[in-house]
C-alpha positions as CSV (number, residue, x, y, z in Angstrom):
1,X,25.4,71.4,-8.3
2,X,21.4,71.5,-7.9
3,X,21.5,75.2,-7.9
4,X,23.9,76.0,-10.3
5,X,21.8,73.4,-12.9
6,X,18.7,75.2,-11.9
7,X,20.1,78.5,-12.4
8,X,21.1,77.3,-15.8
9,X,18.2,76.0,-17.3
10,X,16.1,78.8,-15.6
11,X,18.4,81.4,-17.5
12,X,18.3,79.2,-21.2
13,X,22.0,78.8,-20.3
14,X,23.5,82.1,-19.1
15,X,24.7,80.6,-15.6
16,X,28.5,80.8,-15.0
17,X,30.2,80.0,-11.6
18,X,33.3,81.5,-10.1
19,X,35.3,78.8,-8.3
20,X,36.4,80.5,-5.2
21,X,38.8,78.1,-3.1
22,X,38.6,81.3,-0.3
23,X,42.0,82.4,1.6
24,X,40.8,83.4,4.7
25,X,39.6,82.0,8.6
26,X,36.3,84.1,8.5
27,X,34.8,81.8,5.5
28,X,36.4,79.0,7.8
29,X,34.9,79.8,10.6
30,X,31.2,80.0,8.6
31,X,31.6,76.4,7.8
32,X,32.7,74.6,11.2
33,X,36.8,74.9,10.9
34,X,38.7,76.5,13.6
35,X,41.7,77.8,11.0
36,X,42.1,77.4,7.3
37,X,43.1,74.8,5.2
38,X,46.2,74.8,3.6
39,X,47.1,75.5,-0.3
40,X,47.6,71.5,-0.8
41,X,44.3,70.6,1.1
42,X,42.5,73.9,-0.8
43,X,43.4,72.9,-4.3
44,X,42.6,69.2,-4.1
45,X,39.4,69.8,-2.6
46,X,38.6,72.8,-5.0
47,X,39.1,70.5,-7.9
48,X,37.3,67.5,-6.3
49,X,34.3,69.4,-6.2
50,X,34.0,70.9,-9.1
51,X,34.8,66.9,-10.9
52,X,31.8,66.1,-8.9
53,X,30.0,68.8,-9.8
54,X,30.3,68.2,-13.5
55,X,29.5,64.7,-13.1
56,X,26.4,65.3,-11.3
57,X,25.7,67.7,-14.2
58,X,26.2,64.8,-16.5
59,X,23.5,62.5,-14.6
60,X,20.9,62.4,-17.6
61,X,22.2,62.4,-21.4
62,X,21.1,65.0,-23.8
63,X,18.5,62.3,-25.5
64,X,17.6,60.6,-22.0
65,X,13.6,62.2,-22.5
66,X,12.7,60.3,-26.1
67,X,8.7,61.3,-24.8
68,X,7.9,58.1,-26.7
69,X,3.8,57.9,-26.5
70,X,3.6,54.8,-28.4
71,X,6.4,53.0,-26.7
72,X,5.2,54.7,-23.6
73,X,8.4,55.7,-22.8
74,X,9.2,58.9,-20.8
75,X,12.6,58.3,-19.7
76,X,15.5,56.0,-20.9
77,X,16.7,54.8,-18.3
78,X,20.1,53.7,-20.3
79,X,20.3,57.7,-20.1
80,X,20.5,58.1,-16.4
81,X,23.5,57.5,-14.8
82,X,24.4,57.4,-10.8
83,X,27.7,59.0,-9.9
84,X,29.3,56.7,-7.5
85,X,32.3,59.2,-6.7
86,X,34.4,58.2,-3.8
87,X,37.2,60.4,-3.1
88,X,39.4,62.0,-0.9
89,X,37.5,64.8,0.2
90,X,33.6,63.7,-1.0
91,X,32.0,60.8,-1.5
92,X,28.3,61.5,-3.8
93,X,26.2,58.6,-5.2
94,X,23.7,60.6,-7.1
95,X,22.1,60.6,-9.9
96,X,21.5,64.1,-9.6
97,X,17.7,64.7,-11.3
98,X,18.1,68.1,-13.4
99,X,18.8,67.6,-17.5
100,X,21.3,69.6,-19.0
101,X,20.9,73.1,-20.3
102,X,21.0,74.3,-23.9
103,X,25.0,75.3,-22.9
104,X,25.3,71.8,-21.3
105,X,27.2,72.9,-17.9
106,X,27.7,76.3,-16.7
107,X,30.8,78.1,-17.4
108,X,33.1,77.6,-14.9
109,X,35.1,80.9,-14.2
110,X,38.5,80.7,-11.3
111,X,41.3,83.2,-10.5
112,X,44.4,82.3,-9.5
113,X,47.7,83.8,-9.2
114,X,49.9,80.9,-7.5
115,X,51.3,77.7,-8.7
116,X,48.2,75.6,-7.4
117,X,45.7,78.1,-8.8
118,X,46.8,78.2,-11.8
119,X,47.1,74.8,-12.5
120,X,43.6,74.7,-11.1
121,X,42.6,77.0,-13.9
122,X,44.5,74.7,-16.1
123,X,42.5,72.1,-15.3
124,X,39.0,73.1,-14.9
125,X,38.5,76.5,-15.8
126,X,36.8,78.2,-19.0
127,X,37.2,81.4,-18.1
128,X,39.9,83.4,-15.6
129,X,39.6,86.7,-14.0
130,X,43.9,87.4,-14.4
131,X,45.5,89.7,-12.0
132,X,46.3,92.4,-14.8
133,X,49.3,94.1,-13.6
134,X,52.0,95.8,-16.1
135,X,51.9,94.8,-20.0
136,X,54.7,92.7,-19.6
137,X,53.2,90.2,-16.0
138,X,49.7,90.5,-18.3
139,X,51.6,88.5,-21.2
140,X,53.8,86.2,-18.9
141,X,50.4,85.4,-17.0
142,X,48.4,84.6,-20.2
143,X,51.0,82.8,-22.1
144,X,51.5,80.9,-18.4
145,X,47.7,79.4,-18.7
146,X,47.3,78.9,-22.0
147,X,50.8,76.7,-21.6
148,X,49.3,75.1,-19.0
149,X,46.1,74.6,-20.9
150,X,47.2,72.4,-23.2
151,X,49.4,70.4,-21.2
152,X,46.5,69.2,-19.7
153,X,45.5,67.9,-22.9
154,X,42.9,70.6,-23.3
155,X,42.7,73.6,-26.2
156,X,44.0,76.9,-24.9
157,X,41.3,78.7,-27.4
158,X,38.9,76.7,-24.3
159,X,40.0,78.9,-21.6
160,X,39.3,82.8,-21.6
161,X,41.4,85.4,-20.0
162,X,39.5,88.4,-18.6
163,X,41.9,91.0,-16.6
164,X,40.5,93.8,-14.0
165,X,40.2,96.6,-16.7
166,X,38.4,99.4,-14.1
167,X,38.7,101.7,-17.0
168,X,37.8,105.0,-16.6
169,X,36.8,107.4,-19.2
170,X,36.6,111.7,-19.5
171,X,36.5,114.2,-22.2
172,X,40.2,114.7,-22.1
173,X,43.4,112.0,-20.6
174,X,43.7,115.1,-18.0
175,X,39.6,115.1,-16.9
176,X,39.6,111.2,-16.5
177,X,43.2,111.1,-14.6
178,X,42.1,113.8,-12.0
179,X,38.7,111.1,-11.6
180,X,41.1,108.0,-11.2
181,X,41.9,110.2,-8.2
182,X,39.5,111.2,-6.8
183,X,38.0,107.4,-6.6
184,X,41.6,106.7,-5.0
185,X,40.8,109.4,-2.4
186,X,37.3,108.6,-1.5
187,X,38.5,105.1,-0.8
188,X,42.0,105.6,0.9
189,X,40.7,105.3,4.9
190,X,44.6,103.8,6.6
191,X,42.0,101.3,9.2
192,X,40.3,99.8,5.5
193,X,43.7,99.7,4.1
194,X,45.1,97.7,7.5
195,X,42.2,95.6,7.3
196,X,42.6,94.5,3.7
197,X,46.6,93.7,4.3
198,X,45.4,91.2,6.5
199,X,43.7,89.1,4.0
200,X,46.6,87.9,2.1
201,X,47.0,86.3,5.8
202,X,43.8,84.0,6.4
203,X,42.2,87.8,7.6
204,X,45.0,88.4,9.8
205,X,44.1,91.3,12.6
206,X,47.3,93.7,12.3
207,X,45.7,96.1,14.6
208,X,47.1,94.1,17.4
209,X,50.6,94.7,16.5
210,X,52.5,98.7,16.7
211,X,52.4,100.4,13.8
212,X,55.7,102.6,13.6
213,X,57.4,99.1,14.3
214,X,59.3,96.6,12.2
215,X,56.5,94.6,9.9
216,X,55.8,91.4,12.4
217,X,56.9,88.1,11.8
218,X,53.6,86.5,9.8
219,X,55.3,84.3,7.9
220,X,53.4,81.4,9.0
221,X,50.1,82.6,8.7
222,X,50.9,83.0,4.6
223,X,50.3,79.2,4.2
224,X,46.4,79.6,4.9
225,X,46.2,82.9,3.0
226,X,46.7,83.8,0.0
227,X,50.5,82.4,0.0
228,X,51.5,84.3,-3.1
229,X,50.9,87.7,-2.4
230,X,51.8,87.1,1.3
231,X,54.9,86.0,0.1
232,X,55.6,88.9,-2.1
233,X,54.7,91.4,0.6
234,X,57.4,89.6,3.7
235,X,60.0,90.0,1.0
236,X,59.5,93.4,0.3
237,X,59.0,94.6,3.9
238,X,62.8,92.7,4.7
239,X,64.3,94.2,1.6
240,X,63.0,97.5,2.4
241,X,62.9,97.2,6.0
242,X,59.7,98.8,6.2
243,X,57.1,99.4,9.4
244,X,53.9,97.9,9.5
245,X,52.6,101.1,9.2
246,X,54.4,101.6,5.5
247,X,53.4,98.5,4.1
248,X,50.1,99.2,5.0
249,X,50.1,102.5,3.1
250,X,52.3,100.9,0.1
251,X,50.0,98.2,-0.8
252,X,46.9,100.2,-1.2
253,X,49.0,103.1,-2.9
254,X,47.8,105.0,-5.9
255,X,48.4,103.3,-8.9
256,X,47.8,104.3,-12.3
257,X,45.6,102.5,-14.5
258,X,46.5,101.3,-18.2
259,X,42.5,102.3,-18.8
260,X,41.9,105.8,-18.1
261,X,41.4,108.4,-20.4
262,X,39.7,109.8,-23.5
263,X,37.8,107.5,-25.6
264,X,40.4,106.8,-28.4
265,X,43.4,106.6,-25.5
266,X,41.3,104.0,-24.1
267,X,39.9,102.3,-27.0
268,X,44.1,102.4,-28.0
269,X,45.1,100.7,-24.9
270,X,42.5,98.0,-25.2
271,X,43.5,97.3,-28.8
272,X,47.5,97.2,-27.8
273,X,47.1,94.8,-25.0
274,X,44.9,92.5,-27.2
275,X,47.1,92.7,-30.1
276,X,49.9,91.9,-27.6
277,X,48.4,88.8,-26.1
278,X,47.7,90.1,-22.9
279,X,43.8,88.9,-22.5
280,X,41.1,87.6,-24.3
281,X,38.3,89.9,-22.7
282,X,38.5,92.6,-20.0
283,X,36.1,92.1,-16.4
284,X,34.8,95.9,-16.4
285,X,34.2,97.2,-12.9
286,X,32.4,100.8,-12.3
287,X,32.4,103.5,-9.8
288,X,28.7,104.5,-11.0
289,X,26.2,103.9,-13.7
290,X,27.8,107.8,-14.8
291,X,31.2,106.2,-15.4
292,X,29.5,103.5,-17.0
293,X,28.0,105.0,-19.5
294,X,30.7,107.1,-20.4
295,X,32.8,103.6,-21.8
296,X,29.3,102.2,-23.4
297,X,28.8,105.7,-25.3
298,X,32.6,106.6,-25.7
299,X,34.8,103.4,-25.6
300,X,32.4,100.3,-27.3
301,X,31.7,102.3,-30.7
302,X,35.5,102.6,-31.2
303,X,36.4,98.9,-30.1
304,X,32.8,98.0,-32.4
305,X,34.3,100.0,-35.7
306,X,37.3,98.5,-35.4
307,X,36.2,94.6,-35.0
308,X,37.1,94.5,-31.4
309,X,33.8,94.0,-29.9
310,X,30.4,92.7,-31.3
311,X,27.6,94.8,-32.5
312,X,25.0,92.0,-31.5
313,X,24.9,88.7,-29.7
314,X,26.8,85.7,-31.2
315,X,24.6,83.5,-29.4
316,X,21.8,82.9,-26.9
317,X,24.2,81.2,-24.1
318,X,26.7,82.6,-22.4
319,X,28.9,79.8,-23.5
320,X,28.4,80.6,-27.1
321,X,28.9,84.3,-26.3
322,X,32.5,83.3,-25.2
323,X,33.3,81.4,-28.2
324,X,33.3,78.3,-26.0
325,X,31.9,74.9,-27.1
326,X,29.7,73.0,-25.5
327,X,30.6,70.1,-23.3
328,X,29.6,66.9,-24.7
329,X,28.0,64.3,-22.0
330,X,30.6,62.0,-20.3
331,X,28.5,59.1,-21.2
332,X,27.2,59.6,-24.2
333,X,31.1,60.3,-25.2
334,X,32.1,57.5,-23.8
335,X,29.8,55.4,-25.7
336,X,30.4,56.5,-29.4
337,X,34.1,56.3,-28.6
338,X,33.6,52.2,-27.3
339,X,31.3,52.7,-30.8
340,X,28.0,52.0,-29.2
């Protein structure tokens, strides 16, 4: 909580933090478990912490500094509040003695694909890195949390979707299709591929196992993963009766992105998936500052003349660059509603 404060008043409120609840033994291990905890155990303790947090954020009102020279008064101490949390999982007096920053709180960003984590986004987040996927799981997902949303009693307009776009831009569909490709094909080593199948199993080593033979009984280690995608892969491997070997190469196969092409085929496929309700913003990952440059010079000015993207900052915060509002203080709410 101390950091993420600092680092938001530091940066005039540009400070945003990706809850990360972790699915694998290796974080575990870095913080004295022997094995991972379960999704229940995970979730609970995921949104614990971030309540406390956000009430450690809350310690001193926006007006607790009146600066008063005549009154001699620095601080109202009707302002500073201690945080007394006792829970399951943490138990934090505070106060915690950072003010707020001109965004309040930092944004608080979370990605999750099962049950738990999305309800977790539900709950806490104001801004989601989504899976992405076909057209059709990219509407299901985002209609999914913003259902969620306000079932929690919060506004759906208060939670942003951003999906792993990776576009990738060329002269021609044909030039950027053959790159999409080649990144595959730089990146496609079998022992990387084997190693990353094992972390939808709390980092599972599969090495261990033959490869030409049936895919090994893991079921159980899916619980302290990453259960979903665990889950999708068992089912898959039965149906198909596939090798170890096969599913290794099947889950890191080449798959084509929605995002690659010329400028307008990419500037189209942003505008359909927007239009379609698919994401609110799109979490842009590179290959090089080449690639880059080629969606900021080619892509942008499209999505710009059509009122898609800005043409200058909104705002000075990140939080008012997102369209999101800023948090009012526990307390002080608290006290206008009581009318005080």
């Amino acid at each position: 909580a101390r950091r993420f404060a600092s680092l938001d008043l530091i940066s005039g409120g540009r400070a945003g933090w990706n809850v990360v609840t972790s699915f694998d033994t290796g974080t575990s291990k870095n913080f004295g478990l022997d094995e991972h905890l379960d999704y229940a155990t995970r979730y609970g303790r995921a949104l614990e912490f971030v309540q406390v947090a956000r009430g450690l954020w809350d310690s001193y009102e926006d007006d607790a500094f009146p600066a008063d020279v005549e009154r001699n008064l620095f601080l109202d101490p009707e302002r500073l509040h201690a945080l007394d949390h006792v829970g399951e999982h943490f138990k934090v007096a505070g106060p915690l003695n950072i003010s707020r920053s001109p965004q309040g709180q930092p944004v608080i960003f979370q990605a999750g694909v099962s049950a738990e984590g999305r309800d977790l986004a539900a709950r806490v987040a104001e801004g989601i890195y989504a899976p992405g996927g076909t057209l059709e799981q990219a509407q299901e997902y985002y209609a999914d949390i913003k259902k969620r949303t306000a079932a929690h009693g919060r506004d759906p307009d208060h939670i942003k979707v951003f999906i792993h776009g990776g576009p990738i831009v060329g002269s021609t569909d044909e030039e950027a299709r053959r790159r999409e490709r080649e990144i595959f094909e730089e990146d496609n080593d079998f022992e990387r591929n084997l190693a990353l199948l094992g972390r939808s199993f709390g980092a599972y080593d599969f090495s261990v196992h033959d490869l030409d033979a049936p895919f090994p009984d893991v079921a159980h280690l899916a619980e302290k993963g990453g259960r979903t995608g665990a889950a999708r892969i068992i089912e898959r491997a039965r149906e198909q009766k596939l090798t170890l070997r096969q599913v290794a190469q099947e889950e890191n196969a080449f798959r084509q992105s929605p995002f690659v092409g010329a400028p307008d085929t990419v500037a189209d496929t942003i505008e359909k998936w927007f239009e379609a309700g698919t994401l609110d913003g799109i979490n842009l990952a590179f290959r090089n500052n080449d690639d880059l440059d080629l969606f900021v010079d080619g892509v942008v000015p499209l999505l710009q003349k059509r009122g898609l993207f800005r043409t200058e900052y909104e705002a000075d915060t990140l939080r008012g660059n997102l369209g999101l509002p800023i948090p009012a203080n526990r307390h002080t709410r608290e006290r206008e509603l009581a009318g005080g």
